[in-house]
C-alpha positions as CSV (number, residue, x, y, z in Angstrom):
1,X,-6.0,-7.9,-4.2
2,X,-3.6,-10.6,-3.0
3,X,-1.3,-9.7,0.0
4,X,2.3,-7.9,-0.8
5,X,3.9,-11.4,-0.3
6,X,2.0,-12.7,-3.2
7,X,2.4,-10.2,-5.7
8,X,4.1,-9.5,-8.6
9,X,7.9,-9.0,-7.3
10,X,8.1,-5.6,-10.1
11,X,4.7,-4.3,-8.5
12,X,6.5,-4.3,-5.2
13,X,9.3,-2.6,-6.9
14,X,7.3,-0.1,-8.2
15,X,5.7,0.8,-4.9
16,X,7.7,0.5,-1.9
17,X,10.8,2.8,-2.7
18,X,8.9,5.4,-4.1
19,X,6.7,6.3,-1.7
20,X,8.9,9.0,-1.0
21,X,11.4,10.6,-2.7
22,X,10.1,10.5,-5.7
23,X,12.4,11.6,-8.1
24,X,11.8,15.4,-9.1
25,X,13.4,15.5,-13.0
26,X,11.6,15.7,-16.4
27,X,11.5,12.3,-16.7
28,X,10.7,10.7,-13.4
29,X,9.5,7.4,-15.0
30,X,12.6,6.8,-17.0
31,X,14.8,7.6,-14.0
32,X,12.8,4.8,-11.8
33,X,13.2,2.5,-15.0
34,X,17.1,2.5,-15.1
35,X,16.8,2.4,-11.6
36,X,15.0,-0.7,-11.4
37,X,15.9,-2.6,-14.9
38,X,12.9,-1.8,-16.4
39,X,11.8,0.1,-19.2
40,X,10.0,3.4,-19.1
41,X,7.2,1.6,-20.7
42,X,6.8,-1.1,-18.5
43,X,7.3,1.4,-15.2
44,X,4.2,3.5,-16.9
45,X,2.1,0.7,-17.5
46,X,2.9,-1.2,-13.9
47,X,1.6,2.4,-12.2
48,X,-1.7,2.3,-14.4
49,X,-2.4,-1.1,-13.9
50,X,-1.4,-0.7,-9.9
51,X,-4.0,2.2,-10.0
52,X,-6.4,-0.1,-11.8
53,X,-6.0,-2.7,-9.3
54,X,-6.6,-0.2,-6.7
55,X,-3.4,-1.1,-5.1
56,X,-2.4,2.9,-5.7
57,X,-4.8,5.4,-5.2
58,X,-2.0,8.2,-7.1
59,X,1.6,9.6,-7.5
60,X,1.1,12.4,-5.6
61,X,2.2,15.0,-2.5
62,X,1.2,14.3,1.5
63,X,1.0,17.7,2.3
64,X,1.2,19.0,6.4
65,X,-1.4,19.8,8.0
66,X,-1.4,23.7,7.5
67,X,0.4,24.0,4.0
68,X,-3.4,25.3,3.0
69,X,-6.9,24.5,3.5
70,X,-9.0,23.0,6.1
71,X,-9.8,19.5,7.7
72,X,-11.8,18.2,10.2
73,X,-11.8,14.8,12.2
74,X,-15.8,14.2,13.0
75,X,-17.8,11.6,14.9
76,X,-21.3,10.7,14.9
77,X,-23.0,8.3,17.4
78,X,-25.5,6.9,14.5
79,X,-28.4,4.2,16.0
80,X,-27.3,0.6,14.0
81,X,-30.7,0.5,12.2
82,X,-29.6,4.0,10.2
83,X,-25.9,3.8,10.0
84,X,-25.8,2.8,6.5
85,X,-28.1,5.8,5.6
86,X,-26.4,8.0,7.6
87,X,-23.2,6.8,6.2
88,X,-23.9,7.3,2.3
89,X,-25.3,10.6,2.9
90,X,-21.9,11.4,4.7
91,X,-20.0,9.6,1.6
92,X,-22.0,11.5,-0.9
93,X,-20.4,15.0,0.2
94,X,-17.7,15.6,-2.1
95,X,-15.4,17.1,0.9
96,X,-15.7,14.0,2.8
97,X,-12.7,11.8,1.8
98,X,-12.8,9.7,4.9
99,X,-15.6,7.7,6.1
100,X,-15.2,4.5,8.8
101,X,-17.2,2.2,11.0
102,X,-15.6,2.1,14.5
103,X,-16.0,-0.3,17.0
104,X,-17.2,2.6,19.4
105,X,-21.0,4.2,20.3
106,X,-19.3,7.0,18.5
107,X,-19.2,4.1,15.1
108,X,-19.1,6.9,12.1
109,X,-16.1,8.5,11.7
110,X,-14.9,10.9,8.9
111,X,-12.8,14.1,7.8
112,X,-14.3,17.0,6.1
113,X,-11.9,19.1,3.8
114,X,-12.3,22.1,2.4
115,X,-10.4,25.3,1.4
116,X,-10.9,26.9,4.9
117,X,-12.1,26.5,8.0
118,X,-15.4,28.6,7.3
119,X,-16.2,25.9,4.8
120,X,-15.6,23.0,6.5
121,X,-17.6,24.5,9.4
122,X,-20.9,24.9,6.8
123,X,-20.5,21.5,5.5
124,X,-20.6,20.2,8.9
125,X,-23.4,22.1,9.8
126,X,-25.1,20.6,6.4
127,X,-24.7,17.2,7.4
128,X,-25.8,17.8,11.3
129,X,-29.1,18.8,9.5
130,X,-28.9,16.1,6.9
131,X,-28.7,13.7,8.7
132,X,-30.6,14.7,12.3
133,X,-27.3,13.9,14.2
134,X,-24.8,15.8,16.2
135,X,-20.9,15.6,15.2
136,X,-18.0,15.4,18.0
137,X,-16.0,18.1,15.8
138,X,-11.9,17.3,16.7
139,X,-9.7,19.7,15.4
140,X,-6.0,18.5,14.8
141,X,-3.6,21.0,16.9
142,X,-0.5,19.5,16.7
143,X,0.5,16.6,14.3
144,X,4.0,14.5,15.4
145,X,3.3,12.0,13.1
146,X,1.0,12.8,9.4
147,X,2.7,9.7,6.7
148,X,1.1,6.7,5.1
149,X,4.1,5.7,3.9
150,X,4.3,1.5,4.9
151,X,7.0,-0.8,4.2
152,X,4.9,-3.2,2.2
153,X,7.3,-5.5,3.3
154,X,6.1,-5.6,7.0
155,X,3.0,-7.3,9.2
156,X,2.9,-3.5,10.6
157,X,6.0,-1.1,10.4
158,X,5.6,2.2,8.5
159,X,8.9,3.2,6.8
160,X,11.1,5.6,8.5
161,X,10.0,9.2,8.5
162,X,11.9,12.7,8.9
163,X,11.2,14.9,11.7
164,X,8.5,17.4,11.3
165,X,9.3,20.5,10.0
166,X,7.4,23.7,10.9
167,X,5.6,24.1,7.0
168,X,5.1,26.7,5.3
169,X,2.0,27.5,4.0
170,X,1.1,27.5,0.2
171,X,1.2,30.5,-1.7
172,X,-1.8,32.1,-3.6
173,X,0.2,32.0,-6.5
174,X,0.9,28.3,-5.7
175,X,-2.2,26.9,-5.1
176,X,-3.2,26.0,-8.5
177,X,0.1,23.5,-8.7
178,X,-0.9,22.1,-5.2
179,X,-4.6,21.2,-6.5
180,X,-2.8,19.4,-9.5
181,X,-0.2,17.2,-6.8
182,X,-2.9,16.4,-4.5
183,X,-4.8,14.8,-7.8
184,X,-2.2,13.1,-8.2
185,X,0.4,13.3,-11.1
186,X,-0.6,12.0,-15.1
187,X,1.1,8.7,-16.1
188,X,3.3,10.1,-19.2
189,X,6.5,10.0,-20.1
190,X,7.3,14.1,-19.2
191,X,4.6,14.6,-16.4
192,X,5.7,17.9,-14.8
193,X,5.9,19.6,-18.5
194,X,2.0,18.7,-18.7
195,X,1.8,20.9,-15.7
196,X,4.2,23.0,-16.6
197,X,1.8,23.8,-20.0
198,X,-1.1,23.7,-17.8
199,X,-0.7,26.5,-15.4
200,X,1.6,28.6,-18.1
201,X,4.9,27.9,-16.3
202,X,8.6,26.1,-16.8
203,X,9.4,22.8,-15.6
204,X,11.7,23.9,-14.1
205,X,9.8,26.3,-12.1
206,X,7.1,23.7,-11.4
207,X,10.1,21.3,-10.2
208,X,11.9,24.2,-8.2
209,X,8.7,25.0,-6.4
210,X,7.9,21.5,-5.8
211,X,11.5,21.0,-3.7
212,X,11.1,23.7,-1.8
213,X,7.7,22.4,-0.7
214,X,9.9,19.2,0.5
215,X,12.8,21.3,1.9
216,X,10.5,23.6,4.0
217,X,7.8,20.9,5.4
218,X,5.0,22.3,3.3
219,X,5.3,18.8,1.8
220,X,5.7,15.9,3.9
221,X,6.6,13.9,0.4
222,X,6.1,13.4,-2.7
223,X,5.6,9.6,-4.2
224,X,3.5,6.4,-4.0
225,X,-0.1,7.1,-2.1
226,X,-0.8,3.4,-1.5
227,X,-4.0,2.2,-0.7
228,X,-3.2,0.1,2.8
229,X,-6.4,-2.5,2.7
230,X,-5.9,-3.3,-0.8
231,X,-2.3,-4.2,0.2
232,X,-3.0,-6.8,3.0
233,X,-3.4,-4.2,5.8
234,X,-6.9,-4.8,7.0
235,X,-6.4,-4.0,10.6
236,X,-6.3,-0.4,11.6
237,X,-6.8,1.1,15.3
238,X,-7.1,4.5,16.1
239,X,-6.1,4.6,19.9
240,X,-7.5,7.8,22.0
241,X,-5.5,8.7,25.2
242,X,-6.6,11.6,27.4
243,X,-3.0,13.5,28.8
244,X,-3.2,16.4,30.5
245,X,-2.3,19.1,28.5
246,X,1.4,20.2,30.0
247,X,2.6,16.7,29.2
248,X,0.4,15.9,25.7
249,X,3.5,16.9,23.6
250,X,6.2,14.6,25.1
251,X,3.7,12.1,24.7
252,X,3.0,12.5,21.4
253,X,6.6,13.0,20.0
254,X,7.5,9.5,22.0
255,X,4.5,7.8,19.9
256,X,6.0,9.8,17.1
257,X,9.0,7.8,17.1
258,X,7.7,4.2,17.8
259,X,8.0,1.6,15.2
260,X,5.0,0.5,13.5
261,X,2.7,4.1,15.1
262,X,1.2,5.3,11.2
263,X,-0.2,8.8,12.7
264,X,0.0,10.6,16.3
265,X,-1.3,14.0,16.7
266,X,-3.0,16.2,19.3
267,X,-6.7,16.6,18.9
268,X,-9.1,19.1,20.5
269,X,-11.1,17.9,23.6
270,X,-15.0,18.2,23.1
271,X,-18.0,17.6,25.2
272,X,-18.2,14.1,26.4
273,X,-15.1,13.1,24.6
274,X,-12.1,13.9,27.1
275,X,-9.4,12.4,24.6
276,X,-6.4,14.6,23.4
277,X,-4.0,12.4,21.8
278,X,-4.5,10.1,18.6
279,X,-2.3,7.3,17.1
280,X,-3.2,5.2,14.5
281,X,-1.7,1.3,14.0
282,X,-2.3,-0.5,10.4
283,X,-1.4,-3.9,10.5
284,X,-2.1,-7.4,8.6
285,X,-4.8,-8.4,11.4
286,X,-5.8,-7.5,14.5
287,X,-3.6,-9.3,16.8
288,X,-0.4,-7.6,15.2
289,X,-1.7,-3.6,15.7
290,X,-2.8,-4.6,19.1
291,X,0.9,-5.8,19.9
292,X,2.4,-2.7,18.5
293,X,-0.6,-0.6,21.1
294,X,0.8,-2.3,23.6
295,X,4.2,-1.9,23.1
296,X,4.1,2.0,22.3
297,X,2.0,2.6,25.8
298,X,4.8,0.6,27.6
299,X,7.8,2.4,25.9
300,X,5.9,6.2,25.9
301,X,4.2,5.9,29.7
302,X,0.9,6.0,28.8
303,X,-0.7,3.2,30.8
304,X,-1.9,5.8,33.5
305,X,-3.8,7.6,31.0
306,X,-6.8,6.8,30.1
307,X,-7.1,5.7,26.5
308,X,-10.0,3.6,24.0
309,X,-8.7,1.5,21.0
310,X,-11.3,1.8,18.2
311,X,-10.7,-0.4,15.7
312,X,-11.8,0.2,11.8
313,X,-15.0,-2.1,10.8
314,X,-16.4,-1.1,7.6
315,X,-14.7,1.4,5.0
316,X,-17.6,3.3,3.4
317,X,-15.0,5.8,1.3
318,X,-11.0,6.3,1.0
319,X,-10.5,9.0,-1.3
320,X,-7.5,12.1,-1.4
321,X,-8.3,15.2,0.3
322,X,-9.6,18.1,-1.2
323,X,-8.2,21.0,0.6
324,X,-6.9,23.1,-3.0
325,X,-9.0,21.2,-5.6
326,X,-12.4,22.4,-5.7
327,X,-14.9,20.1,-5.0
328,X,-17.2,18.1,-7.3
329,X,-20.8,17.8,-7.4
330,X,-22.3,15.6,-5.4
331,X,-23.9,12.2,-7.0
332,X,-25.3,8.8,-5.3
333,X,-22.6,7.0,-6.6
334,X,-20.2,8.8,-4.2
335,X,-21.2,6.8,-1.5
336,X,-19.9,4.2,-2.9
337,X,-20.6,0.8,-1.2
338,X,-19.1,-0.2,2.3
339,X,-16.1,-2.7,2.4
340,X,-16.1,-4.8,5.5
341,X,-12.6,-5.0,6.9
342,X,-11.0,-8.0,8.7
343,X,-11.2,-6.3,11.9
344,X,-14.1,-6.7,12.8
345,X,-14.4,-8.2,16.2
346,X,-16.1,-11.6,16.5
């Protein structure tokens, strides 16, 4: 798909504001409609043909990282003459939703999901034997900064977030509604009464719940899940810093707050990989992320600190996480077929 500065001027409309805030009434798609001189129609059928496109991936929730279920940031050190083996047979599990070429002797990285951490642990241990090969296993501790959200607008800057709120984890009782918003919600006129009907509530229960997701962090939002290469942002970097531990947490809230800094969070340290702080940088092209990783260890004080920039090379699946759906069966065609990005170093 065409960069954001050659699309459709409505597609743009439909996209950037409602990433977030999304608005939480019966009829969401007839309240973006007025709000952007459309008609309800033409709002339903721009989202299906966005998703089409593969501009959107769904209208969905970003939930924090312990509203519910497990993940799991992995890396495997794969020789060059099996990585695309090793890669679809990583694709192919259905808790996998994740799954890059880095520039990096650790080159496959992914994130296993699953509804808690004695699952994720068993599907790790599955692919360690599938595929012969050991897995740097990096459990988030702290997140600072967990939103996708981009101002499509932009060579690099996300859109402004909210601090962080200490979540609150999902309910038992909930857990059925979260599977449906982390599928994403159905492209109808009345979409929160088709859940509503589904699960044998209200809408206005379903819509009650769904704010107080928002107004207690369980939810980071609710809105637009864009799909960032398809959009023009080929370039991402995940940069790796190692900070000793007492000052990890003022480093991470600093990156936090930096303009065009997609995700920071605190990782676990494992053996041979010293690194304890993550932030990730989507851009247009290389030379843009690179600027705004060189700005952010400037403005935080992290050039002492040892750090690697691993840029993104190959996409071999992008998919929604799976932490309250349950997980499909396995096919070939999971792995899908790798995407070579613009980043790749020449």
């Amino acid at each position: 798909m065409q960069w954001v500065s050659d699309m459709n001027p409505s597609a743009l409309t439909l996209l950037n504001p409602w990433q977030r805030d999304f608005p939480l009434v019966r009829e969401p798609f007839a309240h973006i409609a007025a709000t952007v001189g459309l008609s309800t129609d033409e709002v339903l059928m721009g989202y299906s043909r966005l998703r089409h496109d593969g501009a959107l991936s769904r209208i969905g929730g970003v939930f924090a990282g312990n509203a519910g279920g497990a993940a799991l940031l992995a890396a495997m050190a794969v020789p060059s003459e099996r990585l695309d083996a090793v890669a679809a047979v990583v694709s192919r599990h259905p808790g996998v939703n994740h799954n890059y070429q880095r520039e990096h002797p650790n080159n496959l990285w992914f994130v296993m999901t699953g509804h808690d951490d004695a699952a994720v642990r068993s599907a790790m241990q599955s692919l360690e034997e599938a595929t012969g090969l050991s897995a740097l296993q990096l459990r988030m501790q702290r997140a600072y900064r967990i939103d996708l959200g981009f101002d499509l607008r932009s060579s690099t800057a996300p859109m402004p977030m909210t601090a962080t709120l200490d979540a609150a984890p999902v309910a038992e009782a909930d857990r059925p509604l979260a599977a449906l918003l982390e599928d994403g919600l159905p492209l109808t006129p009345r979409p929160f009464d088709d859940w509503a009907q589904a699960l044998g509530r209200t809408p206005e229960s379903v819509l009650h719940t769904l704010q107080q997701w928002l107004d207690q962090g369980t939810l980071r939002r609710i809105g637009a899940i864009v799909r960032h290469h398809e959009l023009g942002f080929d370039a991402n970097a995940m940069t790796v810093f190692n900070i000793p531990d007492a000052q990890v947490d003022a480093c991470g809230e600093a990156l936090a707050r930096e303009t065009g800094v997609t995700l920071a969070y605190r990782r676990e340290r494992a053996e041979g990989w010293p690194y304890n702080l993550y932030c990730m940088v989507h851009g247009r092209d290389r030379a843009a992320v690179l600027d705004v990783i060189a700005r952010a260890i400037a403005h935080c004080g992290l050039a002492q600190y040892p750090h690697e920039v691993l840029f993104s090379c190959r996409r071999f699946k992008q998919t929604g996480p799976r932490r309250f759906r349950a997980l499909p069966e396995a096919t070939a065609a999971s792995a899908g077929v790798p995407e070579v990005l613009d980043a790749v170093a020449g």
